[in-house]
N, C-alpha and C positions, 0 to 999 in steps of 0.2 A: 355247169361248172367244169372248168379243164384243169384237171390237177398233171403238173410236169410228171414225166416218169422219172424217178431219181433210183439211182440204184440203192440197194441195202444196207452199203455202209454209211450212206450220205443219207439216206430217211431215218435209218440206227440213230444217228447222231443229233437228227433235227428231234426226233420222240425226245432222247434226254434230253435235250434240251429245252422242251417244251417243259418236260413232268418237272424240272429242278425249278422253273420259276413256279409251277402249281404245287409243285409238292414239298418242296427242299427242305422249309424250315420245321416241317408236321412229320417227313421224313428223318430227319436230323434227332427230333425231341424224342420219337415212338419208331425206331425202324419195324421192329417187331408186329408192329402191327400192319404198318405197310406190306410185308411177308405175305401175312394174309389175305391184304389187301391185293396184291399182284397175283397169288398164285390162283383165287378166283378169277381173277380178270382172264389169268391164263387157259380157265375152261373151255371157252368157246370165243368165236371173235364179236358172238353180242358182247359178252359180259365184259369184256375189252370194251370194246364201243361205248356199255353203260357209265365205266368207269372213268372215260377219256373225254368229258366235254371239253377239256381244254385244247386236247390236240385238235377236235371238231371244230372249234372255234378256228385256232390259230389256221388252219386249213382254210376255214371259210374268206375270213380277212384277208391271208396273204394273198390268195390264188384269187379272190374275187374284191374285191374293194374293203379297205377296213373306216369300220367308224360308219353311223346312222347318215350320218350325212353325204358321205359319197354317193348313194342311192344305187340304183340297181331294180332291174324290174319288180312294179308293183309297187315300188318306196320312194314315197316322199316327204314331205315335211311332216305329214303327221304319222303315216303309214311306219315310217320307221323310230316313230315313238309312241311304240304300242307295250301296255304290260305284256311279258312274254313267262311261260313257264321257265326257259333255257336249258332244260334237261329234257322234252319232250320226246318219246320213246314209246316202243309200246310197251314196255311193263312198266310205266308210271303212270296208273290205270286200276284204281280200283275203290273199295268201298270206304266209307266215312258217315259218321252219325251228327248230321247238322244241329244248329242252334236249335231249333226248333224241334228234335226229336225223331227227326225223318232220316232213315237210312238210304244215304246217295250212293249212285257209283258217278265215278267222273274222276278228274286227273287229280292226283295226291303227290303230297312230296315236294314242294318248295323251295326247297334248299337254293335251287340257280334263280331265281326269280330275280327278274331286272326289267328296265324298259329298253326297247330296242326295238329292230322290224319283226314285224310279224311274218315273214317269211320264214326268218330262221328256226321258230316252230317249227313249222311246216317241213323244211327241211330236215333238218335234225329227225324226226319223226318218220318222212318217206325212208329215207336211209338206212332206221331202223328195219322196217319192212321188208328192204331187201335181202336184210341181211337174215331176219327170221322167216323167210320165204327160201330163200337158199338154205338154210340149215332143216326143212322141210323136207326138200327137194323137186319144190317145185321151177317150173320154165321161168327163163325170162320174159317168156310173152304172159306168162301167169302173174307175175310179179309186176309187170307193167298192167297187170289189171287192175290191181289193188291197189294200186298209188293211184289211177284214174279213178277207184270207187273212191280211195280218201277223201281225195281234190274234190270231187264231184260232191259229196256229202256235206264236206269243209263250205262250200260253196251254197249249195243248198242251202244250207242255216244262217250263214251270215246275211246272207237276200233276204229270206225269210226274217230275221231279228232287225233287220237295218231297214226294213219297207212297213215296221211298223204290226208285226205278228202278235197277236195274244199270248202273252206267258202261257195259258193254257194250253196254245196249238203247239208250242216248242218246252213241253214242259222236259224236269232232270229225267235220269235215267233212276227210279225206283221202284219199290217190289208191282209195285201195281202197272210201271210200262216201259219194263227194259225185258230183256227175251234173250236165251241162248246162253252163254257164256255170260254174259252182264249180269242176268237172273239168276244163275246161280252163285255166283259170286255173293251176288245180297242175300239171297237164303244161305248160305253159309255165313255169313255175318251175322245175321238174326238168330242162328241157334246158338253165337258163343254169348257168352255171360259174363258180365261185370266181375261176379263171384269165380267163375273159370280163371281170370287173369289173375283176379288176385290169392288164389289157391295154390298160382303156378310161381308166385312171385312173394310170398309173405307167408307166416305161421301166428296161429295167438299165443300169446307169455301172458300169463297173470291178466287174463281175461280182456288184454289189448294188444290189435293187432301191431303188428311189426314187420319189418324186413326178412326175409328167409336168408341164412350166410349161403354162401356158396352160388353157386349158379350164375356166376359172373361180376355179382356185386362185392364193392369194396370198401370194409368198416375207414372211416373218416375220423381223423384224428380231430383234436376239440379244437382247433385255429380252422381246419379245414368247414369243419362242420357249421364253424361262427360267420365265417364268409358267406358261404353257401345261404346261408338263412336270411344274411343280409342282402343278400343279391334275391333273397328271393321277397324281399320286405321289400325293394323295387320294383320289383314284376309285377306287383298288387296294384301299383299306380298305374302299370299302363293297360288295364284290363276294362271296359268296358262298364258304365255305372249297373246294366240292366246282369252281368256277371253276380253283382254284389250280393246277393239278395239276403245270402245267411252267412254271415260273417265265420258262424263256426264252423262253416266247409274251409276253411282255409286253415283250419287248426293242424300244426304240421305234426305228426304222428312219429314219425323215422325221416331219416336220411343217410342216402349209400352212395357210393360213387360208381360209377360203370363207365367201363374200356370203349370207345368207340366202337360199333358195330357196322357191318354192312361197307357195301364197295364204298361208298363215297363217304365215310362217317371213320375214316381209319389216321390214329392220331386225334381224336377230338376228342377233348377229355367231358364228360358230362357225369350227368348226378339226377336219381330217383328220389323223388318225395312223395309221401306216404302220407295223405290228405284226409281231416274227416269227412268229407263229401255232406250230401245234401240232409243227411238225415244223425241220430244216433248209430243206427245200424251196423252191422261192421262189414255186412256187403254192399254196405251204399260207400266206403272210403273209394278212395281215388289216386291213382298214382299219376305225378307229373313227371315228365323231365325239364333238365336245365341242358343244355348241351351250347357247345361254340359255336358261333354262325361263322359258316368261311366264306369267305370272299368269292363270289360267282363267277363260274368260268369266263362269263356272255361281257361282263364287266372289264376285263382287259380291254376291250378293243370295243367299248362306247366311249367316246371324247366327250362329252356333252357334259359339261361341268354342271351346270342346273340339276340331271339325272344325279351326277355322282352327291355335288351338296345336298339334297334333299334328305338324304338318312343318314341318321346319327351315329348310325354303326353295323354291321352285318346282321344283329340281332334285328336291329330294329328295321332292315329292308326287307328280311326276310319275313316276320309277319307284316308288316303296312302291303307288301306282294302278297301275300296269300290273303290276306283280308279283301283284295281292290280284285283278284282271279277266283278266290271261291266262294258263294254266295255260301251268306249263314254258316261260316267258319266255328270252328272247335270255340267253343265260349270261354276255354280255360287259354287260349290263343295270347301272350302277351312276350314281354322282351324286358333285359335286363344287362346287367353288367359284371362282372366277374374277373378278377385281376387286370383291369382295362381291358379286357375285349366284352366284344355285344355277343348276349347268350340267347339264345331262341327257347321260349318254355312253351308246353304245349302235354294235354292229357298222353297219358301210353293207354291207346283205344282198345279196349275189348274188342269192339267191331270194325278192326282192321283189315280185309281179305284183297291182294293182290289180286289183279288177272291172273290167270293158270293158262299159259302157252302150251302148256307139254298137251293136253287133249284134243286142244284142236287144229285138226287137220287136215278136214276135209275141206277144200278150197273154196265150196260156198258159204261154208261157216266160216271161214276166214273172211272171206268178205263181207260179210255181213257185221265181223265184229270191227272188222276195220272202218267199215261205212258210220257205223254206230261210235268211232273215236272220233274221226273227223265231224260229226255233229260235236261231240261233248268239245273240242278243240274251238271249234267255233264258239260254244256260248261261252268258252271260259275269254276266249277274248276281247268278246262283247262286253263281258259282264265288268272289266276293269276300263272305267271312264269316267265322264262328266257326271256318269249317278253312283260312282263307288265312294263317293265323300273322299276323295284326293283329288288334290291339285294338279298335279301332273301330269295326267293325262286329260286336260279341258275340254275334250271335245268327244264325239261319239264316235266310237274306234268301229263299229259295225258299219255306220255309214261310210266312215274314209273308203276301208278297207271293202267293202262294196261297192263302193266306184273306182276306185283302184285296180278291182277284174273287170270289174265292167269293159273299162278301157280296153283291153285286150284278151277278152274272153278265152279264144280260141286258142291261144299259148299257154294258158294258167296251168293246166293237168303236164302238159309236155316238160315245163321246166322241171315241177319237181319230179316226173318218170327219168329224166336223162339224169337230175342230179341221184338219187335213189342206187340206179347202174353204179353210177362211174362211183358214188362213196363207199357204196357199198364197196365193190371191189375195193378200195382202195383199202376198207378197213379189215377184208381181211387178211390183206401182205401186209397193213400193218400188223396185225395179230400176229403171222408167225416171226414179223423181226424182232416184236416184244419177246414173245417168247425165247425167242436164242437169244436175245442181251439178257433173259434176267436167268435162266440158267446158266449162263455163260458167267454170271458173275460181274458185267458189263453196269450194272445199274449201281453208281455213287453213292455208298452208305448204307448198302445194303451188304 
């Protein structure tokens, strides 16, 4: 990728410009929270980077072709209509407790989910690396090692799943055969408890549980509360028949409102419900949320009107993506509606644990957990096709995309090590111009 050098007042100008079409009107409603939002971003030039898939994007397209169909190494007709994470990073990376009971690790988080090339994964993701390989302090030649273990891994699995491998021989990453930092990740999921979450989040009144006030949740006036219920009297339909089984896990207990959380969750109004779960019990209850789905960064700059018509609303592409990218998804996994927009509902997981970057540091455990993403990056790609029960993508995205490097083996690792450098770099002059536009007071409406 050759991104022009632009000086500081002219990149200044291209960021707001970008953030007002991603941000403007979420900006506008919640500045307050946007605050928050920016001044994390302003910690470091990852958490910039985490927060900026749009300027990622708009970057990618302008400086390099926009739209699936221009192509570009590696993408072709079908290569560049592959499910894609669209937020792929390395801290969108960690543990979850599948339909079936099994605690995974592998990529969480959903939110960008769109179809598009599978390069831009890829990308998106080395880029990362660079960037928390720099804030390490390790070499460039170190850092070009690690985007060659990605590639190479990335690479490795896809051949392996597209030539016909045994699920057995490419099985997930869980407690029985992940290692290092993945393995602890899952044993720290495995000692929190159902009962933990909801201790931290609810108290009993007259021997049923409820809401705890404070802590971030917001008592719901009785219009708010009536909507809420009926949005969520929709979600019930688009849930899954083998979901069903005890009608009175869906018995709804409370409901509160809660402030959008987290870099990319700022301005999204959402709402906790307080579920009987599977049993009478009161540490078997369950808490869901209801939250906006926003519009995918990755999604500006796909044309492909087929892609766009397929979903009914952000709700509903956001789980049909995470359904078609993670095998045996949250069973509580559905979509709804809420003042006309599409709301994403989904459990609030006891067994949540992000990767932890702050430990590791030693450069062969960096690669090794690096090596260990590019596998999981692979099977998630794989796993959205012709056998995820969507249409969309009709064909076998491991095979494309494995004759796709075929073609040109020896280039695959080198594209993304040069794109890696040069974004990285790029992101972190972006970071300190963010930084002086929004202390400077430079940022509209804040």
């Amino acid at each position: 990728m050759s991104v022009p050098q632009l000086n500081d007042e002219h990149r200044g100008e291209e960021i707001l410009a970008v953030f007002d079409t991603a941000f403007g009107q979420l900006l506008a409603a919640d500045p307050a929270a946007f605050r928050v939002k920016f001044r994390k971003m302003a910690a470091s030039a990852f958490a910039f980077y985490r927060g900026t898939a749009c300027l990622f994007y708009h970057d990618l397209t302008a400086h390099n072709g926009s739209g699936s169909k221009r192509g570009g190494p590696y993408l072709d007709e079908r290569t560049s209509r592959v499910w894609i994470h669209g937020d792929l990073h390395a801290e969108n990376f960690g543990t979850y407790m599948d339909a079936n009971g099994r605690l995974i690790f592998n990529v969480n988080d959903f939110d960008e989910a769109y179809v598009g090339p599978f390069t831009w994964d890829l990308k998106r993701f080395s880029a990362s690396i660079a960037l928390i390989g720099y804030a390490k302090a390790l070499s460039d030649e170190q850092i070009t090692e690690l985007v060659r273990v990605y590639a190479g891994a990335y690479r490795e699995r896809i051949h392996a799943l597209a030539t016909g491998a045994k699920s057995d021989e490419v099985p997930p990453f869980t407690l029985d055969t992940a290692q290092g930092p993945l393995l602890d990740a899952l044993r720290d999921a495995r000692s929190l408890t159902r009962f933990g979450l909801l201790d931290s989040m609810t108290e009993i009144r007259d021997f049923e549980r409820r809401f705890a006030p404070g802590g971030g949740s917001i008592e719901l006036d009785a219009a708010t509360r009536y909507k809420v219920l009926a949005a969520f009297d929709g979600y019930l339909e688009t849930l899954p028949e083998t979901s069903l089984a005890r009608p009175d896990s869906y018995r709804v207990k409370d409901v509160v409102g809660r402030r959008g959380i987290g870099i990319g969750s700022a301005g999204l109004p959402s709402y906790n419900i307080l579920l009987e779960g599977h049993s009478d019990a009161l540490e078997n209850d369950v808490v869901i949320y209801i939250k906006q789905a926003q519009t995918p960064a990755v999604s500006r700059h796909i044309t492909d009107s087929a892609i766009r018509d397929y979903f009914q609303h952000e709700g509903h592409r956001t789980v049909i993506s995470q359904r078609a990218l993670q095998a045996h998804a949250d069973p509580w996994l559905g979509w709804t509606e809420l003042d006309g927009s599409g709301q994403l509902v989904a459990e609030v997981s006891p067994y949540a644990v992000d990767l932890d970057w702050g430990d590791i540091d030693d450069p062969e455990e960096v690669a090794a957990v690096v090596a260990d993403l590019g596998r999981a990056t692979a099977t998630m790609h794989a796993a959205a096709d012709d056998q995820s029960g969507e249409s969309l993508v009709p064909f076998s995205t491991e095979r494309a995309i494995d004759a796709a490097i075929a073609a040109d083996e020896e280039s695959f690792a080198g594209l993304l090590v040069d794109f890696a450098h040069t974004y990285g770099a790029r992101a972190r002059a972006d970071h300190q111009t963010f930084v002086d536009l929004f202390r400077n007071g430079r940022i509209p409406g804040l």
